[in-house]
Structure formats: structure tokens, C-alpha cells
N, C-alpha and C positions, 0 to 999 in steps of 0.2 A: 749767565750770571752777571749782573753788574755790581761794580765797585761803588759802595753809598759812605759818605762820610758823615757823622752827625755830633753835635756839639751838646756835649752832656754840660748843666749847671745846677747849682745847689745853695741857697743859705741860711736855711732852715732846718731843725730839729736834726743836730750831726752832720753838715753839709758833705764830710768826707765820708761817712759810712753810708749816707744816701746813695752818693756817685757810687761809692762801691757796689753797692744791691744792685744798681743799675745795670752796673757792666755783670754782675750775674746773671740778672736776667738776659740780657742781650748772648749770652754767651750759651745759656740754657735754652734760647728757644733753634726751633730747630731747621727755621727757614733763615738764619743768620750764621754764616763761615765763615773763619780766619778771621775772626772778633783780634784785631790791634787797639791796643789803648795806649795814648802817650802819657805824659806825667801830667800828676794834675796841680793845679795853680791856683794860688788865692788871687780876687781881682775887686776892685773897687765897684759898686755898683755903677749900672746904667741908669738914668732916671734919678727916680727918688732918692736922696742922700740918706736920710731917716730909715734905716737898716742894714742887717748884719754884710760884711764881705761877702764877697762869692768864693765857692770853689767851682774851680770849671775845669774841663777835660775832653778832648776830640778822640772818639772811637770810630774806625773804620771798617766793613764785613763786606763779602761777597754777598748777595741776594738775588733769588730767581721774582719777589715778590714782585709788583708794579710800587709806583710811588706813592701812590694813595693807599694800598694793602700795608704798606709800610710805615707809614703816616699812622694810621690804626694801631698800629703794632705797638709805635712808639706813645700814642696817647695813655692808650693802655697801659704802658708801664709808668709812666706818669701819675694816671688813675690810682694805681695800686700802691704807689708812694703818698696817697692824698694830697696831690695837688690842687690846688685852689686858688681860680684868676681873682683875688681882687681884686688890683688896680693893674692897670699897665705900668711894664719894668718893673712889678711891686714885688715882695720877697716869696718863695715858691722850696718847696720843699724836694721837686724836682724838676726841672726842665730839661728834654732831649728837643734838639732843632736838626731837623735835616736840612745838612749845607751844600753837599752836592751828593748826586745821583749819575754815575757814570760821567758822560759832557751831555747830559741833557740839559735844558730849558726848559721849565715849567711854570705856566702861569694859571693858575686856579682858584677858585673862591677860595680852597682852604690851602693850597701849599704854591710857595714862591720857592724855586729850585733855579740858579744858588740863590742861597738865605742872601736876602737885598740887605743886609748889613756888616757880611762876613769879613768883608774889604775893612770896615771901618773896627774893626774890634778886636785888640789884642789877644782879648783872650782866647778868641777863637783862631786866628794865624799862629801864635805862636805856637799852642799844643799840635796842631796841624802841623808845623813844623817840623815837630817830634816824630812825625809816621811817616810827610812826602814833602819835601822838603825841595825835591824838585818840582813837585807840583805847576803847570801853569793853570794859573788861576783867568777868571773872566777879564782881565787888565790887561793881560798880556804876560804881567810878570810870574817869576817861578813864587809860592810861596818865603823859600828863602829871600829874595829879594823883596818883596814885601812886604816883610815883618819890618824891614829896616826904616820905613815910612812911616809905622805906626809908635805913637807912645805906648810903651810896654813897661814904663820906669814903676807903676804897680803892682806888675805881676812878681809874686813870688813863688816859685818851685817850693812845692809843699812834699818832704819825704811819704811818702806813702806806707810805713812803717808806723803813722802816727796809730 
């Protein structure tokens, strides 16, 4: 079984009940175990200014899948929320990104394992924070320390009660 972490986002039609369905799903299927979900955050868009906030949230499971059966897995649940690439960093009614895969290194046509942006992006360190906190990350540093590098003065802890 390896340890997969992956970065749930949302700012589209309900961005918090999206992520919710999400981690349902994730939780319901039956090659994913010990489904952890940190809190989830509202965050400023990447890219395009010209749309809604984010809400974003790091979930982590055991899985016997490989990383491309996994990749699948996650599209699919994607799929089934109606996501729709229009533009690059455009607004998306759900996006799951797989950010690490045990200590693997993955480089392939379709998956980059760790996500080549997870360093640079609040949103994804901090709720990470929230699960492994000693994590060392590809830099060297733990998680924890890392966050402290990044601007995070966006993120807002969003009660999950909403």
C-alpha cells in the first residue's frame, strides 16, 4: 500500500459541497483507505483574476492502485462533477491533483509526481500541513517549515459546518 496525497479544488457551482461529494467519493471507493481530510480554505485564484475564489483542501489514503490507475480514478471523479478545461487556471467545478505518491518520482506524458507546483502554493502546503506536518517535502524541508516561506496571508479557514 502506498501513502498518495492529493489536492482537492473547487470554484464552481457550491465550491464547498463540490469538495464535499468529493471526499465522498474518495471515501466510497474501495481501492482508497484511511481517507484523512484537512480543513478546507478559501484561496485567491492562480492565473486568471476574472473569477470566483477557491476552495481547496488536501486529502490523503493508502492505495494498492499504481499511479496512473489512480490518475484514472481521480479524473473520473472529476468527470462526474462536470469538469470542464476551458482555459488554463480557468474556473473548474472540480479539480483533484495528485501531489505525492509514496517518495516516488514520476515523470509522464500525463502525471508529474510531486505536483511541479506544490512548493509554490499556499494552498496546497498549508492544508497539507493539517495531515503531515512533519512531512519532508522534495526541498528538503518538513512541510511545517515550509509553509513559513510561502504567502498564505489569503488563505482563510473556512468552518466546514457551512
Amino acid at each position: 500500500m502506498t501513502l498518495a496525497y492529493i489536492g482537492l479544488g473547487s470554484n464552481l457551482e457550491n465550491p464547498v459541497a463540490q469538495i464535499k461529494s468529493a471526499i465522498s467519493d474518495l471515501k466510497a471507493h474501495s481501492e482508497l483507505q484511511q481517507l484523512r481530510v484537512s480543513s478546507l480554505y478559501s484561496s485567491k485564484p492562480v492565473g486568471p483574476q476574472d473569477q470566483p475564489d477557491y476552495v481547496n483542501a488536501v486529502a490523503s489514503f493508502h492505495t494498492a492502485l499504481s499511479p496512473i490507475a489512480l490518475l484514472d480514478v481521480l479524473q473520473s471523479i472529476e468527470q462526474a462533477h462536470h469538469r470542464i478545461r476551458e482555459r488554463h487556471w480557468g474556473p473548474r467545478t472540480l479539480d483533484l491533483d495528485l501531489l505525492l505518491f509514496g517518495d516516488e518520482h514520476i515523470q509522464l506524458p500525463r502525471l508529474t509526481v510531486p505536483h511541479p507546483y506544490m512548493l509554490e502554493r499556499g494552498f496546497v502546503i498549508r492544508p497539507l500541513m493539517d495531515l503531515a506536518p512533519e512531512l519532508r517535502l522534495a526541498n528538503g524541508h518538513s512541510v511545517k517549515e515550509h509553509v513559513h516561506q510561502l504567502d498564505t496571508s489569503d488563505l482563510v479557514s473556512i468552518d466546514e459546518e457551512e
